[in-house]
N, C-alpha and C positions, 0 to 999 in steps of 0.2 A: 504494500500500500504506500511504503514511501517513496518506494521508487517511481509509482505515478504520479504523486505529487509531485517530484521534484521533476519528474516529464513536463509536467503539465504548468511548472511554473517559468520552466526554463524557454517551455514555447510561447508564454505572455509573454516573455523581457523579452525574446525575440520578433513576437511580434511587436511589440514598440518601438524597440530599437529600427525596425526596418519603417514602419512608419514614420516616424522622426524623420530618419534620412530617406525615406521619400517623399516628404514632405518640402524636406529643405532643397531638392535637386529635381524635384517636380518639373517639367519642358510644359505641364500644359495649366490651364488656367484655373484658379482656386475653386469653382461651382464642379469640376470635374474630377480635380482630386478629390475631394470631399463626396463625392459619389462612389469612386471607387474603392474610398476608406470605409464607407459604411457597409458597400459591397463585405468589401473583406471581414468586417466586424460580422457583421450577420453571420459570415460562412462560418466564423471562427463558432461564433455562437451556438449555431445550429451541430459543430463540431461536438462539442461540450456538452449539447444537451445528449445526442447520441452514444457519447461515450457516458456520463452519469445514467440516462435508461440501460444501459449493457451492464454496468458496474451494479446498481439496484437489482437486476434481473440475479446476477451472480451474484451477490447479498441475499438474494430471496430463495435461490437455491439452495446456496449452503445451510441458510437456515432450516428450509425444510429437509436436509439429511440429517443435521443436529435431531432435529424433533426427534424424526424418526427413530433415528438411533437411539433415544434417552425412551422411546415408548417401547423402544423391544426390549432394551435393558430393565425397565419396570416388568414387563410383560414375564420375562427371564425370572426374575425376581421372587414375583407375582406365585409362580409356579414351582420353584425352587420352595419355598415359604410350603405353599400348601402340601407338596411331595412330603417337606417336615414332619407336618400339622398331621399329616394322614399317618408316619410312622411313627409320629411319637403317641400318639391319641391307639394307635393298634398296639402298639408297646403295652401302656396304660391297660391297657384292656385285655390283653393276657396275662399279665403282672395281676390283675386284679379278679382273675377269669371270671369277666363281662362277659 
């Protein structure tokens, strides 16, 4: 996870960085960079949102294998407990000849 942060921060500073200096070496007129700046902003945006819905998705996966996993171990548990309950209780009861 920090390794996509530190992706994901290193591709802001460069994108700025390259905005800046196309900003300052721009050949065409101020209403057209600023289009094609917003252009790029959008894409970048529309980047991020798709990679955050992918990152959620794989969040929401792994979550549902946790679950999983913690209801089969109860489930295990669950059954192990009872297997107990049935030989200690049958113990009990020839011990007691029930």
């Amino acid at each position: 996870m920090k390794n996509n942060s530190r992706v994901l921060a290193a591709l802001l500073a460069g994108l700025a960085a390259g905005t800046a200096i196309g900003i300052l070496f721009a050949p065409e007129k101020g209403s057209e960079t600023r289009d094609k700046l917003n252009d790029s902003l959008k894409n970048l945006s529309d980047s991020i949102k798709d990679r955050a819905a992918d990152e959620i998705g794989n969040l929401s996966d792994f979550k549902n294998k946790i679950v999983s996993n913690i209801k089969s171990k109860i489930q295990t548990g669950s059954n192990e407990y009872s297997s107990v309950a049935d030989q200690a209780k049958e113990s009990y009861n020839q011990t007691n000849n029930i």
